[in-house]
VOPAKE-727292 format. One record per residue (C-alpha): residue in three letters; x, y, z. Coordinates in steps of 0.25 Angstrom, whole numbers, plus 5000, padded with zeros to 4 digits. Last residue first. Example, Ala and Ser with C-alpha at 12.3 -4.5 7.8 and 13.67 -1.06 7.14 Angstrom:
BEGIN
SER505549965029;ALA504949825031;
END
This chain:
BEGIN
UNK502149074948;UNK502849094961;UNK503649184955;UNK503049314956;UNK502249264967;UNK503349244976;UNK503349414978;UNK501949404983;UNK502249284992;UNK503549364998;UNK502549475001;UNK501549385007;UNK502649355018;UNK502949475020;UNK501649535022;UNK501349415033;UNK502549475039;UNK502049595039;UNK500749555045;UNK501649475055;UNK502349595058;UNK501049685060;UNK500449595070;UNK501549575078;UNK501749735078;UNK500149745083;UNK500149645095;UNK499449535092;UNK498249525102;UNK497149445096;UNK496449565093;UNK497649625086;UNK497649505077;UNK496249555072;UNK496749685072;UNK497649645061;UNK496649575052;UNK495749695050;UNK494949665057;UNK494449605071;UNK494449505078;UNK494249435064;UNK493149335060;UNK492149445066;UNK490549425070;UNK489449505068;UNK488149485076;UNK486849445071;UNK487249295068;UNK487149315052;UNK487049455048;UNK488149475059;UNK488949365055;UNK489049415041;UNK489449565044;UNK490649515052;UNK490949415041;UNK491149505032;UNK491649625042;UNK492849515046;UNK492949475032;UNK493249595026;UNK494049645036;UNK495049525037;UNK495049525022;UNK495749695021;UNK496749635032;UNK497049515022;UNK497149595010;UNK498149695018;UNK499149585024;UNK499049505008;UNK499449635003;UNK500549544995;UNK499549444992;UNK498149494993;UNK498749584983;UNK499549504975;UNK498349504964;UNK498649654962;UNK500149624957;UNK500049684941;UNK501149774944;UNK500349904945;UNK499249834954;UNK500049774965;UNK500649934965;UNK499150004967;UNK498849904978;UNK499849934986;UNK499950094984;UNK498250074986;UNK498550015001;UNK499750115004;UNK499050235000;UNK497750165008;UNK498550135019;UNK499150265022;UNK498250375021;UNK497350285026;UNK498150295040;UNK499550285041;UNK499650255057;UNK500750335064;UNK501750325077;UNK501450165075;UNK501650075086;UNK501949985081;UNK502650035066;UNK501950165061;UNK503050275061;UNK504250165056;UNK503150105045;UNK503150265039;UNK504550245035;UNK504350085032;UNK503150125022;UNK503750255016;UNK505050165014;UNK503950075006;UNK503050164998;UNK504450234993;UNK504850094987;UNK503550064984;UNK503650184976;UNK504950154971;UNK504650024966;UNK503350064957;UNK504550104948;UNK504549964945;UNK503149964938;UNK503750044925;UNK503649924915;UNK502649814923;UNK503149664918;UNK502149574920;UNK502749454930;UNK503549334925;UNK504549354937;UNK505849354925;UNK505049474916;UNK504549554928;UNK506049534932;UNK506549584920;UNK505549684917;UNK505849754929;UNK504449824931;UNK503649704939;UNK504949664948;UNK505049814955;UNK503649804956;UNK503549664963;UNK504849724971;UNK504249834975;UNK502949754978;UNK503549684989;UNK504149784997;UNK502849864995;UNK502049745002;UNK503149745014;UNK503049895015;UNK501549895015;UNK501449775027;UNK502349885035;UNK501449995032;UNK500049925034;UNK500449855047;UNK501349945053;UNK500450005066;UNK499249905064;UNK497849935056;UNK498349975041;UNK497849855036;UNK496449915034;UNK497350015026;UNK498049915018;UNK496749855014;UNK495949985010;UNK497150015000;UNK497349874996;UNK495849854994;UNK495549984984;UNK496749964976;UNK496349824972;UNK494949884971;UNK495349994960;UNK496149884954;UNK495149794951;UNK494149894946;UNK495349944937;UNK495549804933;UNK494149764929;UNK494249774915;UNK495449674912;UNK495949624927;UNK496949524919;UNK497449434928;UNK498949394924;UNK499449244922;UNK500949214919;UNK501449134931;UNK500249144941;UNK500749154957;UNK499949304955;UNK499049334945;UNK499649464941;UNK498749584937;UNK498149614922;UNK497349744919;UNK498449844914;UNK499449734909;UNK499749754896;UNK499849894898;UNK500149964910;UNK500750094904;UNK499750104896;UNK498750144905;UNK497350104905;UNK497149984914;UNK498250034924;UNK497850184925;UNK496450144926;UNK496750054938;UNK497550144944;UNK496450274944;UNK495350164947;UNK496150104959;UNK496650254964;UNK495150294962;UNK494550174969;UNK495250214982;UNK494950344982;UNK493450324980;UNK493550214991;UNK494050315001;UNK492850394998;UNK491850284998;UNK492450265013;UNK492250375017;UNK493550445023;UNK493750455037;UNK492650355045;UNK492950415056;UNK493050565052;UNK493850635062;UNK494250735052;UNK495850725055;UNK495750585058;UNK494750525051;UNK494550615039;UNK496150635037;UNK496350465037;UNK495450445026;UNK496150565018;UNK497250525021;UNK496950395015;UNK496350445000;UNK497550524999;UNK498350405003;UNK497450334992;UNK497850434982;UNK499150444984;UNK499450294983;UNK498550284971;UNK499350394965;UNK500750354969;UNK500350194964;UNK499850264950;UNK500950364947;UNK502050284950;UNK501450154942;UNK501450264932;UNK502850304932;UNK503150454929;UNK503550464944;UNK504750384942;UNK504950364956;UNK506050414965;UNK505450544970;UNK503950544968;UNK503950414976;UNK504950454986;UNK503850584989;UNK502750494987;UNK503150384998;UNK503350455011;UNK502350555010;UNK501450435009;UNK502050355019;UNK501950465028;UNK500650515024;UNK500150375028;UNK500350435040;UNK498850465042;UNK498850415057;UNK499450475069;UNK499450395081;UNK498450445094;UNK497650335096;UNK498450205095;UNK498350155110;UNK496850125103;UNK497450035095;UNK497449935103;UNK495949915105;UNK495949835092;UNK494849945083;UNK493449955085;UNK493650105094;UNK494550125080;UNK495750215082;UNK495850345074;UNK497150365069;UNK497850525074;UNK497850635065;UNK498050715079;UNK498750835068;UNK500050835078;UNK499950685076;UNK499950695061;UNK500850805061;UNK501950705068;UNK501850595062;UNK501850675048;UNK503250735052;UNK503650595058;UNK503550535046;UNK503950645035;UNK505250615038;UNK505350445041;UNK504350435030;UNK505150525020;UNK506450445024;UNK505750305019;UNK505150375006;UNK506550415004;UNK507150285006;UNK506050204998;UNK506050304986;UNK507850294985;UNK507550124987;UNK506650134975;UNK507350234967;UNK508550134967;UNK507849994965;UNK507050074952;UNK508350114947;UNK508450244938;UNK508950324950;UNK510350244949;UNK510650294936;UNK511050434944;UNK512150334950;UNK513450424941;UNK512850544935;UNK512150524921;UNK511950704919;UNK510550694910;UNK510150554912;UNK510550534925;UNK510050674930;UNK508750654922;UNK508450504929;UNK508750574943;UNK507850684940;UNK506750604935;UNK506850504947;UNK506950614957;UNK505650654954;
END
């Protein structure tokens, strides 16, 4: 909104530092800002309510025995970050924009999918919360609604159906008719493996911000003609604006990262994750980055392939020696290093360490061709 009145106020009137408001770098910093002072306003407020409410996080009886000192925080403030990041969003972005319309909508979507999730168990008291077949629907919807959008729009052509092969100098992976199926379950995993991540106080949030870091500037990069040009990379017109809503995604992140940092004074809950999980995979896929996925998220693909293996093989020795058996102590990954007694911030800093890490490696693959 601001965008639009801005750009008419320099164009109509040309005041002195108006042109300013053109400039991805500058919206960006003005979205961060203000979805940072949201989540510090609107954070307590939600907090509170939610505590006045007793929307409180159910803690698993099968679950690492330290959690149990747990019972009694708020969860389902994933309405923070969300509040937090539409509002800037709306604000500074060129809301006209389809990679806009497209990450805001699956984002919204999938934290309404969330909340809902999170409203059946708490509020309702409904263990399992949302069936799962349920949550699957919204899921596939946002994957079939982006994939579509994609494959179909103009605005995407040439490269509707291709993706970067990364570490591979001039070489794209063309999807062809099976790229809305592959992106339906690209979106699909990330939002489920985020929240399977989301098991430690900072973990999924302060891993987010990291990732979100890194693909700012790999959007920044893929609608700058000039730098698209000089990395060798498909040059995206109109992905850069993607900045100011990972811009917004990450001062909403660090705002709500100060209420759920050990020990945490609220847990996001699905509303969270599975926004935050479809956010991530919807912007890999709009700049043609959805095979650096096991990569970048690599903290998020290994949590969702701890638990794949554990029930896998857990189902395996049972048929075979008549009692189930686990390769983990227990998953996802993290608790598994609870059972060995790490304390919760150790883990969460060497899982974003690890985060760093592969980052760097993500970004070095532009180059490293």
């Amino acid at each position: 909104m601001f965008y639009y009145l801005f750009d008419y106020i320099n164009e109509v009137f040309d005041p002195p530092g108006f042109d300013l408001f053109r400039f991805l770098t500058f919206r960006s910093a003005l979205a961060a800002i203000t979805a940072l002072l949201l989540s510090f306003y609107f954070g307590p407020k939600i907090i509170a309510r939610l505590k006045k409410n007793q929307v409180d996080q159910p803690i698993r009886e099968e679950g690492p025995q330290t959690h149990k000192k747990k019972a009694g925080t708020p969860t389902m403030g994933g309405l923070i970050i969300l509040t937090s990041v539409i509002f800037p969003v709306l604000l500074w972005s060129d809301i006209k924009s389809i990679y806009i319309i497209l990450v805001l909508f699956g984002t919204i979507v999938l934290g309404g999918v969330g909340f809902l999730d999170d409203y059946l168990k708490v509020v309702k008291k409904l263990p399992q919360g949302l069936i799962a077949r349920y949550k699957l629907l919204g899921q596939i919807f946002v994957g079939l609604v982006v994939g579509a959008a994609i494959y179909f729009l103009p605005e995407f052509a040439p490269y509707n159906s291709q993706t970067t092969l990364p570490f591979f100098k001039n070489l794209n992976w063309d999807f062809s008719y099976l790229y809305i199926p592959a992106i339906i379950f690209i979106i699909t995993a990330t939002s489920n493996a985020v929240n399977l991540t989301d098991g430690l106080d900072g973990l999924a949030i302060g891993t987010m911000i990291i990732v979100m870091l890194t693909l700012a500037i790999m959007c920044y990069v893929s609608g700058n003609i000039i730098y698209a040009d000089y990395l060798n990379i498909i040059y995206l017109p109109g992905s850069g604006e993607l900045t100011v809503f990972i811009a917004a995604l990450i001062g909403a992140g660090l705002g709500f990262l100060w209420f759920n940092f050990y020990p945490a004074q609220v847990f996001m809950g699905d509303t969270g994750s599975l926004a935050l999980g479809g956010a991530f995979g919807i912007l890999t896929i709009l700049i043609k980055k959805e095979l650096l996925i096991p990569i970048l998220g690599g903290i998020y693909f290994l949590e969702t392939l701890s638990v794949i293996i554990q029930r896998l093989y857990f189902k395996y020795t049972k048929v075979k020696y008549g009692e189930g058996r686990r390769v983990f102590k227990m998953a996802p990954i993290h608790h598994h290093f609870e059972q060995l007694n790490w304390a919760e911030p150790k883990i969460v800093i060497r899982f974003y360490i690890i985060t760093i890490i592969l980052a760097i490696i993500s970004i070095a693959s532009f180059k490293i061709r």
